[in-house]
Jmol script that loads the backbone (N, CA, C; Angstrom):
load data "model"
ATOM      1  N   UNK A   1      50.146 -56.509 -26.753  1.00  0.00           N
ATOM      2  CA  UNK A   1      49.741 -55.110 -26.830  1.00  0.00           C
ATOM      3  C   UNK A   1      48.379 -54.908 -26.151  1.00  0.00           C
ATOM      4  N   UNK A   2      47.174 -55.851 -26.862  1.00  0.00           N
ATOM      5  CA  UNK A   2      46.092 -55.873 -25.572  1.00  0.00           C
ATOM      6  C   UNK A   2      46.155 -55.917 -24.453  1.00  0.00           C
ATOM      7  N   UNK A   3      47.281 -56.474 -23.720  1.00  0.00           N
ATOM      8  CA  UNK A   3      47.090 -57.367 -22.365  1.00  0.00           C
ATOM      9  C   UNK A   3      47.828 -55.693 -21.534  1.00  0.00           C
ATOM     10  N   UNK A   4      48.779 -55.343 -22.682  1.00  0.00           N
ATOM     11  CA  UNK A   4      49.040 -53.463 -22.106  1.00  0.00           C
ATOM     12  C   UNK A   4      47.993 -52.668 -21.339  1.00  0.00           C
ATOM     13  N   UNK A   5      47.129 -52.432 -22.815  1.00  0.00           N
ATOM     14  CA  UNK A   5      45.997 -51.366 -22.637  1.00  0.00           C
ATOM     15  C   UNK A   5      45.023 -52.111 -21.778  1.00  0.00           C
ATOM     16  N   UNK A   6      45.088 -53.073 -21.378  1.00  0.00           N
ATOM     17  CA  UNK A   6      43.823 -53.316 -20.445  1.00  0.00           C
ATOM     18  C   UNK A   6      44.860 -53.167 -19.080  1.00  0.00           C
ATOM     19  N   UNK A   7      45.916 -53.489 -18.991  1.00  0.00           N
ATOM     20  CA  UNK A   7      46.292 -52.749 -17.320  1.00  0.00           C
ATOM     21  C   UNK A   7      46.366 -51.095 -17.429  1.00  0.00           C
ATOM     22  N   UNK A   8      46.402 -51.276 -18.570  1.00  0.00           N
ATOM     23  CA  UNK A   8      46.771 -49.009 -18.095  1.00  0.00           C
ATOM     24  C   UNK A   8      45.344 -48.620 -18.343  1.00  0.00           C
ATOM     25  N   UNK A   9      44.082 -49.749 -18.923  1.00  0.00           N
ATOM     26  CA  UNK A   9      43.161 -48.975 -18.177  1.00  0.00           C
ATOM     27  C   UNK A   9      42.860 -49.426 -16.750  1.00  0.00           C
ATOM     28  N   UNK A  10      42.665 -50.061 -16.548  1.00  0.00           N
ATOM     29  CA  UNK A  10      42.458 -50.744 -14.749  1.00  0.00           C
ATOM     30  C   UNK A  10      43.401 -49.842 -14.143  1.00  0.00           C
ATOM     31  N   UNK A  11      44.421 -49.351 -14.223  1.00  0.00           N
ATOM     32  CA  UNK A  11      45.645 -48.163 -13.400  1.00  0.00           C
ATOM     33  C   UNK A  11      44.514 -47.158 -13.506  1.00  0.00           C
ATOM     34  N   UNK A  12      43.870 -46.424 -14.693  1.00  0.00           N
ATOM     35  CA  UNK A  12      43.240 -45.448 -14.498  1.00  0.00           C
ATOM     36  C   UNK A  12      41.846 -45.611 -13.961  1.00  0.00           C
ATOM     37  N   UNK A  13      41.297 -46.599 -14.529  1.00  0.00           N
ATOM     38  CA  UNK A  13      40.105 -46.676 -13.525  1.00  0.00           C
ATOM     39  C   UNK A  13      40.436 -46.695 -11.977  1.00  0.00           C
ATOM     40  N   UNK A  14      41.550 -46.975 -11.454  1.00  0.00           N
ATOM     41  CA  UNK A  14      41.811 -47.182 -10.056  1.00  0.00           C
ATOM     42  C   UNK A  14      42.245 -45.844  -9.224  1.00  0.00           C
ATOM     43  N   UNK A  15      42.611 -45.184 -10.132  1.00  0.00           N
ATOM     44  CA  UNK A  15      43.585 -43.775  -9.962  1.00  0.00           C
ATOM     45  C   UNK A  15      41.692 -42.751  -9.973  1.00  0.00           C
ATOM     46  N   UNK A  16      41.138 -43.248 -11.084  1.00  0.00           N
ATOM     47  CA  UNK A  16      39.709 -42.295 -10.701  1.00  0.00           C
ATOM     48  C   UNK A  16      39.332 -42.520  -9.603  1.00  0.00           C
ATOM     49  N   UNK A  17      39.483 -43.901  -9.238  1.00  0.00           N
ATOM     50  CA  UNK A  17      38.465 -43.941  -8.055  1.00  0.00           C
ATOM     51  C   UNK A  17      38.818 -43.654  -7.068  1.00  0.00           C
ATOM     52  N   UNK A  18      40.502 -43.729  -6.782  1.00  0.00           N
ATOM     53  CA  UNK A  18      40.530 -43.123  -5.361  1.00  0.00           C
ATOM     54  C   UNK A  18      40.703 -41.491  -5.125  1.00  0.00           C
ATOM     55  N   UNK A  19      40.832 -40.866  -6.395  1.00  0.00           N
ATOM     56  CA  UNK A  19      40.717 -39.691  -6.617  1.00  0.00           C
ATOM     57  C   UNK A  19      39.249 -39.080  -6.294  1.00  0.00           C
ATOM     58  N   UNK A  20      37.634 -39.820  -6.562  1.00  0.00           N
ATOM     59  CA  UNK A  20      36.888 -39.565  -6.145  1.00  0.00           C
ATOM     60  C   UNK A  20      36.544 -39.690  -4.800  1.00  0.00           C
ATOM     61  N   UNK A  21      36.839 -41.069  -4.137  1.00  0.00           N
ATOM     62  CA  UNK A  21      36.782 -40.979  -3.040  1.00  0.00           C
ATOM     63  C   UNK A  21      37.892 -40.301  -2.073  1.00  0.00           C
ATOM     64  N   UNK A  22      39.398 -39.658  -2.153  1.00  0.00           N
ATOM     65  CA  UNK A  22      39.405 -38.929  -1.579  1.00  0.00           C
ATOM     66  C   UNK A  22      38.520 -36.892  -1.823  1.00  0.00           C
ATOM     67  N   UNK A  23      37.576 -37.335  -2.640  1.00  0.00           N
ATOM     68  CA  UNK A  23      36.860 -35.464  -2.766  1.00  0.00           C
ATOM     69  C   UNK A  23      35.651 -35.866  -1.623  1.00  0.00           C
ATOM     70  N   UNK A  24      35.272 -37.297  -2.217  1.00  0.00           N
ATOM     71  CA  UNK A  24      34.349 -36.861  -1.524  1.00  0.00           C
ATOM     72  C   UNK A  24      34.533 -37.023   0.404  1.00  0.00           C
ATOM     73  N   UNK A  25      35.416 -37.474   0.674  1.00  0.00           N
ATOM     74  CA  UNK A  25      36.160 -37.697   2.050  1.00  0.00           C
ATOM     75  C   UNK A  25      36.289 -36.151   2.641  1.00  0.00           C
ATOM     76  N   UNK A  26      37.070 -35.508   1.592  1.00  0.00           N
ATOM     77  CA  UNK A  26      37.092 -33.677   1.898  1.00  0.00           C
ATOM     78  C   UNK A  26      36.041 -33.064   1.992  1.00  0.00           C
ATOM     79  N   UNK A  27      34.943 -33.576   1.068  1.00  0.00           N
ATOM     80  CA  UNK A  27      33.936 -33.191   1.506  1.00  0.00           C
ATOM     81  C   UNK A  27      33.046 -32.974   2.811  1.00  0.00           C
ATOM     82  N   UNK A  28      33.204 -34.536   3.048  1.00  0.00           N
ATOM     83  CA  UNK A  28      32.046 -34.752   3.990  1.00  0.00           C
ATOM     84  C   UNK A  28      32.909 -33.961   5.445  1.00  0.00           C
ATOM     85  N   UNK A  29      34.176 -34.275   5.513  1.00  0.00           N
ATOM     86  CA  UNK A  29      35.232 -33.049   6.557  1.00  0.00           C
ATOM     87  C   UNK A  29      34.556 -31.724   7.077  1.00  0.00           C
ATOM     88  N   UNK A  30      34.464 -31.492   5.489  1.00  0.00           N
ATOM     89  CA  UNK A  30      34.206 -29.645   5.586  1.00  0.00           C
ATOM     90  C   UNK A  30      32.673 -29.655   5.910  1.00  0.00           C
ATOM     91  N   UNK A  31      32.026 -30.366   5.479  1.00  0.00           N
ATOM     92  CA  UNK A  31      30.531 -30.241   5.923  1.00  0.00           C
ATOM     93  C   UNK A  31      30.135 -30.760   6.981  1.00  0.00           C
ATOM     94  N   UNK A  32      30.679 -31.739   7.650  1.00  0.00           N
ATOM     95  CA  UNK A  32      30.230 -32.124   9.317  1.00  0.00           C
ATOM     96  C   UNK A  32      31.440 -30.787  10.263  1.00  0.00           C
ATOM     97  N   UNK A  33      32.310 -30.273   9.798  1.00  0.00           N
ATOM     98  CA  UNK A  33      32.970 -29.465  10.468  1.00  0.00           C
ATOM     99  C   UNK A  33      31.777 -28.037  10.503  1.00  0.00           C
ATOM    100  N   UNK A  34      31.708 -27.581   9.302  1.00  0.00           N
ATOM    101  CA  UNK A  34      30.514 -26.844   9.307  1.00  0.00           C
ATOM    102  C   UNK A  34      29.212 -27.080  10.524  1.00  0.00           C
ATOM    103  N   UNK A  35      28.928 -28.441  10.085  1.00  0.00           N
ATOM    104  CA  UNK A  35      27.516 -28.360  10.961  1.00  0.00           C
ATOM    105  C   UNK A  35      27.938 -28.412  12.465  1.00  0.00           C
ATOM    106  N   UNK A  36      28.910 -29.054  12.687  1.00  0.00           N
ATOM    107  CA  UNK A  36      29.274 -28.949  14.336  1.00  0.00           C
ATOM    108  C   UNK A  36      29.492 -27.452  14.922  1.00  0.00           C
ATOM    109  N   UNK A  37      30.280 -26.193  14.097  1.00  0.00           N
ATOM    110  CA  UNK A  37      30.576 -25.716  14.532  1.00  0.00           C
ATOM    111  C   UNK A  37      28.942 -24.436  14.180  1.00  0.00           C
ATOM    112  N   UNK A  38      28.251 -24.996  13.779  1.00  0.00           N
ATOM    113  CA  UNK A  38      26.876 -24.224  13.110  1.00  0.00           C
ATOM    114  C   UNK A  38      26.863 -23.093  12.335  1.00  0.00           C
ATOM    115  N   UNK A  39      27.598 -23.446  11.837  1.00  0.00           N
ATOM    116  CA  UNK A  39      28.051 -22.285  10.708  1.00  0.00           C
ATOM    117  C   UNK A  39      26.380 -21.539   9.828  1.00  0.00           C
ATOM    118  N   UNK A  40      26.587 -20.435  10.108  1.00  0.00           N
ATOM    119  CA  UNK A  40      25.081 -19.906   8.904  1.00  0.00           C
ATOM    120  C   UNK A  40      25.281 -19.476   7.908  1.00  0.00           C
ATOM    121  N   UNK A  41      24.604 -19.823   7.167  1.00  0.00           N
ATOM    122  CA  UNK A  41      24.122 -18.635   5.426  1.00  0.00           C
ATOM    123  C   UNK A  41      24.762 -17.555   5.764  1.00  0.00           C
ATOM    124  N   UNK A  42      25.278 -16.487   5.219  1.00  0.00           N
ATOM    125  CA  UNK A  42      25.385 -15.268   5.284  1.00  0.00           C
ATOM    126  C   UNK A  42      24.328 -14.228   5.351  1.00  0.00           C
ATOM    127  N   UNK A  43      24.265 -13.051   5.907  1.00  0.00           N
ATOM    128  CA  UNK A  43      22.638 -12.724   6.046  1.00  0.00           C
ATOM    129  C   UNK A  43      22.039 -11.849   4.695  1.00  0.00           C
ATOM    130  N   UNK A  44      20.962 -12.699   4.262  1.00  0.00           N
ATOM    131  CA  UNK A  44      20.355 -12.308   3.303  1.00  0.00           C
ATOM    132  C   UNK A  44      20.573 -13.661   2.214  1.00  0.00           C
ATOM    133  N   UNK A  45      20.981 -14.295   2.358  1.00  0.00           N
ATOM    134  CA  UNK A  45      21.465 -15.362   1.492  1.00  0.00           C
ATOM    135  C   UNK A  45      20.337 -16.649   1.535  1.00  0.00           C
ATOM    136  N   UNK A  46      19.933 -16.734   0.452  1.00  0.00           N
ATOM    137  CA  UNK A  46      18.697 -17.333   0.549  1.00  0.00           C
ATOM    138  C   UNK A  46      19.317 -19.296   0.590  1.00  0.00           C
ATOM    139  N   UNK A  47      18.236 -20.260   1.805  1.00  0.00           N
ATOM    140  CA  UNK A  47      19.090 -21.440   1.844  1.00  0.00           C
ATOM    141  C   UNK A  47      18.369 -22.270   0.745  1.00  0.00           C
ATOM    142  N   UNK A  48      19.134 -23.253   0.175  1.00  0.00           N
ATOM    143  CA  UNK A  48      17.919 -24.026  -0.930  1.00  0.00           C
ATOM    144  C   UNK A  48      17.485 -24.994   0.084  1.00  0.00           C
ATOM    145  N   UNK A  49      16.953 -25.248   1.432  1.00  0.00           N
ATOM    146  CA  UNK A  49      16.613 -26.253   1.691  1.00  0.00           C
ATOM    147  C   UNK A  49      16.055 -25.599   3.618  1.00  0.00           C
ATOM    148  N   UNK A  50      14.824 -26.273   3.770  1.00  0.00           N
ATOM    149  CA  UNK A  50      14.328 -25.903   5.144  1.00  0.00           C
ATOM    150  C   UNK A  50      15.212 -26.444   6.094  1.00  0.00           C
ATOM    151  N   UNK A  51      15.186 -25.115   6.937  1.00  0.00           N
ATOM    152  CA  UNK A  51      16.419 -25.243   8.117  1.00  0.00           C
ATOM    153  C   UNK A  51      15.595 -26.285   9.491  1.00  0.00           C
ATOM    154  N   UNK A  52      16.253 -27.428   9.776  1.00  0.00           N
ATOM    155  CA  UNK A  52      15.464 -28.451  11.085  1.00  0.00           C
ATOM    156  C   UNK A  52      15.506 -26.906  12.275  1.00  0.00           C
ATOM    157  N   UNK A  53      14.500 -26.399  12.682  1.00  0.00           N
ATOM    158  CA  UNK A  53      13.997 -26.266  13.784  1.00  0.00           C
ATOM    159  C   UNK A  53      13.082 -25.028  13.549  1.00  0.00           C
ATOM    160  N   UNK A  54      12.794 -24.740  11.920  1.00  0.00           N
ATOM    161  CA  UNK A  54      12.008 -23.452  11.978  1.00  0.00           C
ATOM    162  C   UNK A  54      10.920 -23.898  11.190  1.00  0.00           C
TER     163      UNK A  54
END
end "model"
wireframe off; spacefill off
backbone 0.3
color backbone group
């Protein structure tokens, strides 16, 4: 019965992890797609972080 619950946790620890690493994979997609294509703030939209060239 132990030797159970320790593979169905290792299944879920394994199932988290590639579940995190495919978000953060989507992530980084949408945000280098963003910066290539130079996407801006909307106007008036304040940025939390200084923009490189101003």
């Amino acid at each position: 019965m132990k030797a159970i619950l320790r593979l169905s946790a290792i299944g879920l620890l394994f199932t988290g992890s590639v579940d995190l690493v495919a978000v953060n994979g989507y992530y980084d997609v949408v945000s280098m797609t963003l910066n290539v294509a130079r996407v801006k703030a909307p106007a008036g939209a304040e940025t939390p972080f200084k923009q490189a060239g101003e």
